[in-house]
N, C-alpha and C positions, 0 to 999 in steps of 0.2 A: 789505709782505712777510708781515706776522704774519696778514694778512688771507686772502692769496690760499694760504698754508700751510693757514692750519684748512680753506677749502674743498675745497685737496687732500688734506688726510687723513679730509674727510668723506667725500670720493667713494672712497677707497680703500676706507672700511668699509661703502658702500654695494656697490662690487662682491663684497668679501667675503661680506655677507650672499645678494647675489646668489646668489653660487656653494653655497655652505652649504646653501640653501635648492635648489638646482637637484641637490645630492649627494644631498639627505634623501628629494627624492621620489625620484629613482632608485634609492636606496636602498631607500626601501618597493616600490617598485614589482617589485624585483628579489627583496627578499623572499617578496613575495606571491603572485609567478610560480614560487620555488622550491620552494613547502609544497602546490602544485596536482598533489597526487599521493596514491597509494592511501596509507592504514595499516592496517598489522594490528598490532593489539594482544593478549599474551595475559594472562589473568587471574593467570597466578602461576607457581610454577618447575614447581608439576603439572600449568601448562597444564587448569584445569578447560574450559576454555571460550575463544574466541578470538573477536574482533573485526574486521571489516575493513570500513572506511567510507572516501570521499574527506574531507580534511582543509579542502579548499574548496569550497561551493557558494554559488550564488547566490541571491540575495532571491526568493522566489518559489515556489524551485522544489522539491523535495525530497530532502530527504537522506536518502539508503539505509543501511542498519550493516546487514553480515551476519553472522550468528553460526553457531558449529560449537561445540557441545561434545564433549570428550572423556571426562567422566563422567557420571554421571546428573542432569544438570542437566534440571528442569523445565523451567524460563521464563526468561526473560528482560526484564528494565526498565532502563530509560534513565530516570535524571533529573536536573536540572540545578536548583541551589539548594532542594534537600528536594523539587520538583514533580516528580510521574512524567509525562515526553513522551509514555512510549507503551512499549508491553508484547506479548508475542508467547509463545507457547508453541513449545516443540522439536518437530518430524516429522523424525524418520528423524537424531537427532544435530543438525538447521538449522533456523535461524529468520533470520526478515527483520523489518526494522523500518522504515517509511518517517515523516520527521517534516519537513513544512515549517515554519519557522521563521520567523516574525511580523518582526522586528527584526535589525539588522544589527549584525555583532559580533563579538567572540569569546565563545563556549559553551562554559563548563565541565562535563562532564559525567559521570554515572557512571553506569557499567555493572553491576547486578547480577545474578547468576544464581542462580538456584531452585531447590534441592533438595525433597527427599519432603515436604509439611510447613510447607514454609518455614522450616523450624529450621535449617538450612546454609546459609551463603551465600557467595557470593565474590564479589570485586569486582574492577573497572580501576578506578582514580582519575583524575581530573584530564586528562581527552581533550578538548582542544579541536578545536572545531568554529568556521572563519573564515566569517561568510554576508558577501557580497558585493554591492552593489546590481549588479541586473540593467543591461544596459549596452542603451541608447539613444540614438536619433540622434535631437535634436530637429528638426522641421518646421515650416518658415517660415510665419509667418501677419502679415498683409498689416496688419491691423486688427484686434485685441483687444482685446473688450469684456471691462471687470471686471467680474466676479460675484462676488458675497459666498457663500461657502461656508463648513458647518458644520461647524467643529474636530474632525474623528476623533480618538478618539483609540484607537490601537493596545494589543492585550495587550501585556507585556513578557514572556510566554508562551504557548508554542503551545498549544492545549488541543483534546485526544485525543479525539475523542469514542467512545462504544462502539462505534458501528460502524465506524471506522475499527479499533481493534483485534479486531475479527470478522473484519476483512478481511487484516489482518497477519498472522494466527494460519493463516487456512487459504488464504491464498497459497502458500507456499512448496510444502504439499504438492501443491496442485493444479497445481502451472505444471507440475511435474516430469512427473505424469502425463498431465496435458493433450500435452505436447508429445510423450511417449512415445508417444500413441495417437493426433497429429495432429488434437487438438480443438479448437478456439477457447477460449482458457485462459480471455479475460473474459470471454464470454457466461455459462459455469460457473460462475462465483464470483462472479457478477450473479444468476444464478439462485438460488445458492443463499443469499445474503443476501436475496432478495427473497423467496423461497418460505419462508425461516424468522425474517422479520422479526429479520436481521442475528444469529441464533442466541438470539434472546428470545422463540421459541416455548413453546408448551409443548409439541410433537410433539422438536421442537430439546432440549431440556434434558432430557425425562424418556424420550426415543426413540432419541435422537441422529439423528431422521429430517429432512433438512433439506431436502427436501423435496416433501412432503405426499402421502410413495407408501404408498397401501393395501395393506392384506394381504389376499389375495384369498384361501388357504387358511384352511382348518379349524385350523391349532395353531396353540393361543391363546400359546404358550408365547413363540413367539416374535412377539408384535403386541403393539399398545399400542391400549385402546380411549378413544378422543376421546370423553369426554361432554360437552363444552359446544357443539360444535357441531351445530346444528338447522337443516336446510335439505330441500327436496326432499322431506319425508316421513323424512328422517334422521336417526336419533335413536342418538348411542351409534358411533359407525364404528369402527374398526378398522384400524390403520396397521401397517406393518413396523416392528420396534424391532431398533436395530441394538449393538453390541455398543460402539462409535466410531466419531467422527466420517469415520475414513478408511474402515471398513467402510460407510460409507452411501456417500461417495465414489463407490469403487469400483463397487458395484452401480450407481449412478445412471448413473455411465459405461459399463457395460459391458452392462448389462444394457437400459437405455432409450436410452441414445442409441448405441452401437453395435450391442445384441439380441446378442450374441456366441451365447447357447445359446437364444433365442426360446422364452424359458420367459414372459416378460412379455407382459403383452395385446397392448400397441400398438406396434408398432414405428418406433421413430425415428429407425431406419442409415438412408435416404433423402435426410435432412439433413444429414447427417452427409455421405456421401461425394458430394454435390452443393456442399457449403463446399469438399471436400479437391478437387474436380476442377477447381471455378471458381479454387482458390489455386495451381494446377496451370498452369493455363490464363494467370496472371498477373491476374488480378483485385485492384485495390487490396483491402487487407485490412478496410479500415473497411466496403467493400461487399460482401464475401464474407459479415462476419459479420453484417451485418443484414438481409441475404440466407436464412442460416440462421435468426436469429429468428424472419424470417416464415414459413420453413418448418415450423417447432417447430407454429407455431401451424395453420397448414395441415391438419397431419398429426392435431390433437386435442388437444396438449399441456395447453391450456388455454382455458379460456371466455370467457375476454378476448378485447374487440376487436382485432385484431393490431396494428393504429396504437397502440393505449393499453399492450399489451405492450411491443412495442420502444419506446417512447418510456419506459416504466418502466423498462429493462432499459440502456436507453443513457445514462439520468439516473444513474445508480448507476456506472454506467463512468466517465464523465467527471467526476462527483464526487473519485473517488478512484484517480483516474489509472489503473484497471486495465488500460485500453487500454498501458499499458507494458511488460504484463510477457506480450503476444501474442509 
């Protein structure tokens, strides 16, 4: 009796752990389905500046934080145990910040924002961020040979490189106007990382010309003269120097690739509303836009072969996911 007793009360603690253990994943799971939702966080009761990121993503893929300040906040940086993820400057009050994240977990992180200087600052504290392993159906295989493979080993942080923060910085202003004028938002911000070597020119830094448009008049007042570059007999050139980044922007759009007052040499509306006719028409968008690449090139844009073009120009999209933000 003493015997067949301990067996029944082991299997009672066997079903119990059962059940215990069948509450806890439900329980997580229930969890982790109810935090799959936006936050907006503000930096303080003046509200400097506001946050608004999803609280879950997954292993892989990237996570967005969009910022709005309400005073003069410069910049803004994200970083998690003393490392900065990744940094963004304000256009127009908004800044975007895109960070794929190495490791799966929860990310503690902090928010700071930028005044004149860097002498003022304000903070969010303590935002976590859930990353999630990406979800997969494995595929039956018949016969599997073992392979000895070499131990990776993973950061236990993501690390930003420059030109991904070139690319964060002047996203935001470009989408806005890209889509206001109906222009292929990546092709622009391909271009213009590629024409100013991610903003580490020197036309880029001391011209804010991004890029590489000549100044075809006589005042010097407003041009910047290149002397290292030697090609062609050219010695000394002379570039348009713009006042910022967004004033280069705007000309580059308005001026080359739509000609609005056909004050510039070459005109590149052509490509322009042959992209807007073909996305009119229902053209997938991947082929609309490197449809217009080759047109850019067609029309004189550049000296490059057109194959070596668009394949530089698609290498930099796909890198840094700008095809997302078309």
């Amino acid at each position: 009796m003493l015997f067949h007793g301990l067996i029944l009360n082991l299997n009672i603690m066997r079903a119990k752990i059962l059940v215990y253990t069948s509450l806890s994943l439900l329980l997580g799971l229930l969890i982790q389905s109810c935090h799959r939702h936006t936050i907006v966080k503000h930096s303080n009761e003046n509200s400097d500046f506001k946050v608004n990121y999803k609280d879950v993503v997954s292993l892989g893929d990237s996570a967005q934080f969009q910022f709005e300040a309400f005073e003069k906040v410069n910049q803004v940086k994200i970083l998690s145990e003393n490392v900065v993820l990744g940094t963004a400057k304000f256009f127009n009050k908004k800044a975007i910040v895109k960070i794929k994240f190495a490791t799966k977990g929860e990310k503690e992180l902090v928010f700071i924002g930028e005044k004149d200087g860097n002498k003022q600052t304000k903070k969010i504290k303590g935002l976590v961020v859930v990353v999630i392993p990406q979800k997969s159906i494995p595929t039956p295989v018949a016969k599997k040979s073992v392979v000895k493979s070499k131990k990776v080993v993973k950061p236990t942080q993501p690390v930003i490189s420059d030109a991904q923060i070139f690319i964060n910085e002047i996203s935001l202003y470009l989408v806005e106007r890209c889509k206001k004028n109906n222009l292929p938002t990546s092709v622009v911000i391909a271009m213009a990382a590629l024409e100013s070597g991610y903003g580490k020119s020197e036309l880029a830094m001391n011209a804010n010309n991004f890029f590489g448009l000549k100044d075809w008049t006589k005042d010097r007042a407003q041009a910047y003269q290149y002397t290292r570059q030697a090609y062609a007999g050219e010695i000394g050139n002379w570039y348009k120097k713009f006042n910022s980044r967004e004033e280069c922007f705007d000309f580059f759009m308005e001026e080359l690739l739509m000609h609005k007052t056909g004050k510039w040499r070459n005109d590149y509306s052509p490509a322009v509303k042959a992209y807007q006719e073909n996305m009119k028409k229902g053209m997938e968008e991947a082929e609309a836009v490197e449809k217009f690449m080759g047109h850019l090139v067609d029309l004189g844009y550049t000296t490059l072969p057109k194959s070596q073009y668009i394949s530089r120009l698609k290498k930099i999209i796909s890198t840094y996911h700008i095809d997302d933000l078309d």
